[in-house]
C-alpha positions in Angstrom: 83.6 56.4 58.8 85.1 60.3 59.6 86.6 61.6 56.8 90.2 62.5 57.2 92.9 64.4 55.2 94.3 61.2 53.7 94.2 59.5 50.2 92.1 56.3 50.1 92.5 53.5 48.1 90.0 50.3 48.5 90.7 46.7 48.1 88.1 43.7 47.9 88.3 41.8 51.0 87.8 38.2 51.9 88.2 36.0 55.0 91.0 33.6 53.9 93.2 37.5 52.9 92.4 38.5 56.3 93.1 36.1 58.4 96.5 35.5 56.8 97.9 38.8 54.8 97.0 41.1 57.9 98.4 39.1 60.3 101.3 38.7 57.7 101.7 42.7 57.1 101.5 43.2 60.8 104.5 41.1 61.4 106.2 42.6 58.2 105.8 46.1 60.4 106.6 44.9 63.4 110.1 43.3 61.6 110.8 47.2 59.9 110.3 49.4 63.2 112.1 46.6 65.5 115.3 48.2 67.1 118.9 47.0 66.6 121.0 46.5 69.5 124.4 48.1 69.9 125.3 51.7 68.4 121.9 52.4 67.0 119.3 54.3 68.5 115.9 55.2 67.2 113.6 58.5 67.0 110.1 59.6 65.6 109.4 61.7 62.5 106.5 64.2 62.5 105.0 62.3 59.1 106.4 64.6 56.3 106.4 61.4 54.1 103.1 59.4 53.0 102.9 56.4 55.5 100.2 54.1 54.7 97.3 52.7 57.6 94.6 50.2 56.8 91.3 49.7 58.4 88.5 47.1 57.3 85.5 49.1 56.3 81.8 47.0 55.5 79.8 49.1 53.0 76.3 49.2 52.9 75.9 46.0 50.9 77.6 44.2 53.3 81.1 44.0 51.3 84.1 44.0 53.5 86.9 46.0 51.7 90.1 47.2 53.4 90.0 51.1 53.6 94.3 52.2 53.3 94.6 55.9 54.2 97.7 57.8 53.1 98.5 60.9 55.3 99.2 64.3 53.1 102.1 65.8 53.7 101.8 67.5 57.2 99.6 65.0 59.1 101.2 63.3 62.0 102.2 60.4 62.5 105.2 58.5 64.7 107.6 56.2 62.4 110.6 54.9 63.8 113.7 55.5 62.2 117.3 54.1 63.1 120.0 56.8 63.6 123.5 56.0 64.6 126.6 58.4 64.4 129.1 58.0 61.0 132.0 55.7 61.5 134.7 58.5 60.6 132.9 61.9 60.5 132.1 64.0 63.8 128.7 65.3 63.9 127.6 63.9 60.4 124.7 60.6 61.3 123.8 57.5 59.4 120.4 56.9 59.1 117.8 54.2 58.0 114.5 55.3 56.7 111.0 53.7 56.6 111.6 51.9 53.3 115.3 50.3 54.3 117.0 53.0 52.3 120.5 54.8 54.1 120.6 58.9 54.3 123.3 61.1 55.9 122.0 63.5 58.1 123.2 66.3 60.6 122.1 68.1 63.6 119.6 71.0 62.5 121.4 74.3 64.2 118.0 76.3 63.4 115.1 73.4 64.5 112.2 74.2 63.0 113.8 75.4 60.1 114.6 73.9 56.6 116.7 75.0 54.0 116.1 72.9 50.6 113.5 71.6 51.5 115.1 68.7 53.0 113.2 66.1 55.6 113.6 67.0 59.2 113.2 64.5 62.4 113.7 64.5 65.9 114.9 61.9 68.5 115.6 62.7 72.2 114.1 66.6 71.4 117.1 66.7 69.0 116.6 67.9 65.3 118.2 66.2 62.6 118.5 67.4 59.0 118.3 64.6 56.2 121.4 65.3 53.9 120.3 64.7 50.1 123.7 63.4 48.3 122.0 64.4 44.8 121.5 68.2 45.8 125.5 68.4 47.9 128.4 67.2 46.1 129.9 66.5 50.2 127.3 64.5 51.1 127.7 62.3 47.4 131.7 62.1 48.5 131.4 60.9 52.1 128.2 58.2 50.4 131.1 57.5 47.8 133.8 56.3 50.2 135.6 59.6 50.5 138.1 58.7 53.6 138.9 62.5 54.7 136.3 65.1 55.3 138.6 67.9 57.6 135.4 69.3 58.4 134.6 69.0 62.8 132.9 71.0 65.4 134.9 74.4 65.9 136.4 74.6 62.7 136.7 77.4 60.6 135.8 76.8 57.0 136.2 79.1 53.8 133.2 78.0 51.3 133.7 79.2 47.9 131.3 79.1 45.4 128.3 78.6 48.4 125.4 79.1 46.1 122.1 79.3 48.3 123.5 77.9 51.2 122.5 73.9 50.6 125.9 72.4 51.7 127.3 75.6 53.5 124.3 75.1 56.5 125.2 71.4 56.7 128.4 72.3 57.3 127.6 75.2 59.2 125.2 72.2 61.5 128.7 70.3 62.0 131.4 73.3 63.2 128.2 73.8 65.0 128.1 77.6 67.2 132.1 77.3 68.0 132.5 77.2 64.7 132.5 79.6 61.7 131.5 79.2 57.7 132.5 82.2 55.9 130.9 81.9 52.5 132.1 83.3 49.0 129.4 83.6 46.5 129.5 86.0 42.9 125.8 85.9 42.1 123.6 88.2 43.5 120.4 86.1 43.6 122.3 83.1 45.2 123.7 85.6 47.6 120.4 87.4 48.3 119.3 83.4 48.9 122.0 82.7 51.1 121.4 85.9 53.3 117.5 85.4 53.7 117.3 81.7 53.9 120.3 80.7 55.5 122.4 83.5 57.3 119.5 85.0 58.5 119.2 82.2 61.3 123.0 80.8 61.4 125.2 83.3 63.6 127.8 81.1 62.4 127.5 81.7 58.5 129.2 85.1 57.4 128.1 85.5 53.6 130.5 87.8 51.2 129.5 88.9 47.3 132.9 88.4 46.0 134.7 87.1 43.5 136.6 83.9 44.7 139.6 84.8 42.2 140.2 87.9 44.4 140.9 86.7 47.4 142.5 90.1 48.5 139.1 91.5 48.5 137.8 89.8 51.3 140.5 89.4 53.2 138.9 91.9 55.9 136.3 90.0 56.4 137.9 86.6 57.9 139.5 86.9 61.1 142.7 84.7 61.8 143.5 81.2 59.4 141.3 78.8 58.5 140.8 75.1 59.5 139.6 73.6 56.1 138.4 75.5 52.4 135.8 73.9 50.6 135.6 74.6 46.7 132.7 74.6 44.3 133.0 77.1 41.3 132.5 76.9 38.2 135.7 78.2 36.7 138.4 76.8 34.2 141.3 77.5 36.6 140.0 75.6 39.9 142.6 74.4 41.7 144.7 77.8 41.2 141.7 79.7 42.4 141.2 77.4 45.4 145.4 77.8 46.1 145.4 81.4 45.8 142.9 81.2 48.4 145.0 78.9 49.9 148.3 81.5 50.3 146.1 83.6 51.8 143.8 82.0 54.3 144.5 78.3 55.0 146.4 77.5 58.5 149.5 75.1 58.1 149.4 71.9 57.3 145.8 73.2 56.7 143.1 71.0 54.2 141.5 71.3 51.0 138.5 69.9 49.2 137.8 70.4 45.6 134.7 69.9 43.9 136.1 69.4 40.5 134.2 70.3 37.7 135.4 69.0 34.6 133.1 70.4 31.9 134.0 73.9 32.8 138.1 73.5 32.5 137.7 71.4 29.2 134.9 69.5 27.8 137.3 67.9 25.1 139.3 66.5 27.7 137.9 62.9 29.4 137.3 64.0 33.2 139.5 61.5 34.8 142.3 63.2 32.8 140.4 66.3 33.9 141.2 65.6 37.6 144.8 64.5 37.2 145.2 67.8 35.8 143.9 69.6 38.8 145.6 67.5 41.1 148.7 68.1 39.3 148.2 72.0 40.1 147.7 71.2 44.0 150.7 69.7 44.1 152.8 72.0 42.2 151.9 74.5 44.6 152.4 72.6 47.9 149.9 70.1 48.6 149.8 66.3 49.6 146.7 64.9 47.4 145.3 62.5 49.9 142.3 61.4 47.0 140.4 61.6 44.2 136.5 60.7 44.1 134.3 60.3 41.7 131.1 61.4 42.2 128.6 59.8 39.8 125.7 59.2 39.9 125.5 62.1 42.1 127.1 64.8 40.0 128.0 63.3 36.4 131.4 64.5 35.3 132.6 65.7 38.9 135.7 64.5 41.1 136.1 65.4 45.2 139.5 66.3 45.7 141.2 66.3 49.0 144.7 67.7 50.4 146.4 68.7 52.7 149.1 71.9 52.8 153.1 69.9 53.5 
């Protein structure tokens, strides 16, 4: 047998087992990669996950055994998936992986490129972009029932607190090239991140080292109102920092999402009371809280917030 870049594991082998389980896992297959009518469509993956293969394999003393090869990471192989566009959310995709499980996903802007790390798959020579809910506290909302994301192709999103760019170039995948992300980030090495790994390749990501309390500071840099801003800073003050912002850059009747972070405004306090709080803030300055969601097991201790400007 040619030895191949694959992990092999051996299992004794008799003829009542083959003549029944193979047949049986064949059909178990056959039922996993079948394809749904209606909305869903299907694609192939470039194998970037370990996909088993078995093949019956007599050794020299004339025992059959059943020879299951696992691809490493890289080898190629073709596994249908099932994709289908969200119910609500322009540009953001449902899909079903190999194993049954359900992922968000959007269209990769950059194909070819990855920026976590994240899995990447193709179906009619488009990209997508597997969305991981435990490294984006968006992705954990819209999993979590959130009913408004104000996020669509051509918008023009303020991002503060983008970090290294996880959530800002999904985002930046859905305003797509009509579109802009201006991103707000205070630390230099997430910045320097942000730049290399994600700006770099997205002509619609504008990254600024500033300080998201100063909105006056970067004022230059954003051209006209904003569509939507996106919070996700770690300060005790969040929603005023995110309404400050707010005054200054958000169109009328303009949204606002707030990943809340409760251990940073009061760990005393219990974090639903947390979230009242900062919803009480929004409010007071002018907003229409449309909801409040919770986001473990995603992000323990965290709230999504969404309003909209009266």
């Amino acid at each position: 047998m040619k030895s191949t870049k694959s992990h092999l594991h051996r299992k004794s082998l008799n003829p009542d087992w083959q003549g029944k389980d193979l047949n049986a896992e064949k059909s178990v297959l056959q039922e996993e990669n079948s394809v749904d009518s209606g909305a869903e469509v299907t694609g192939t993956v470039t194998g970037e996950e370990d996909h088993a293969m078995a093949a019956e394999v007599t050794g020299e003393d004339g025992t059959k055994t059943v020879a299951v090869a696992v691809p490493r990471i890289g080898d190629k192989t073709d596994v249908h998936l099932k994709v289908k566009p969200h119910p609500k959310f322009k540009e953001i995709y449902q899909v079903k992986l190999e194993d049954g499980s359900q992922r968000l996903a959007t269209r990769n802007l950059t194909p070819g490129l990855r920026v976590y790390g994240e899995r990447l798959f193709k179906f009619k020579n488009v990209e997508y972009r597997v969305w991981d809910a435990f490294r984006s506290k968006l992705a954990g909302a819209i999993i979590k029932g959130v009913q408004n994301v104000p996020i669509e192709p051509a918008f023009k999103v303020l991002y503060l607190g983008a970090a290294s760019g996880t959530t800002p170039s999904h985002v930046s995948d859905i305003v797509s090239e009509s579109g802009h992300v201006f991103c707000v980030e205070f630390a230099q090495r997430s910045i320097r991140d942000l730049v290399n790994n994600v700006a770099a390749y997205r002509t619609n990501i504008s990254p600024m080292l500033e300080d998201a309390r100063l909105p006056e500071r970067y004022a230059m840099f954003i051209s006209g109102k904003v569509d939507t801003i996106y919070c996700d800073v770690a300060q005790p003050e969040q929603a005023k920092l995110l309404v400050d912002n707010a005054d200054v850059f958000l169109k009328p009747q303009g949204w606002i999402m707030l990943a809340c972070k409760s251990q940073s405004i009061d760990v005393t306090m219990d974090p639903n009371a947390v979230y009242r709080q900062e919803a009480n803030v929004l409010r007071s300055r002018g907003f229409d809280v449309k909801e409040i969601v919770d986001l473990e097991p995603y992000d323990k201790a965290h709230a999504m917030i969404v309003a909209q400007r009266k």
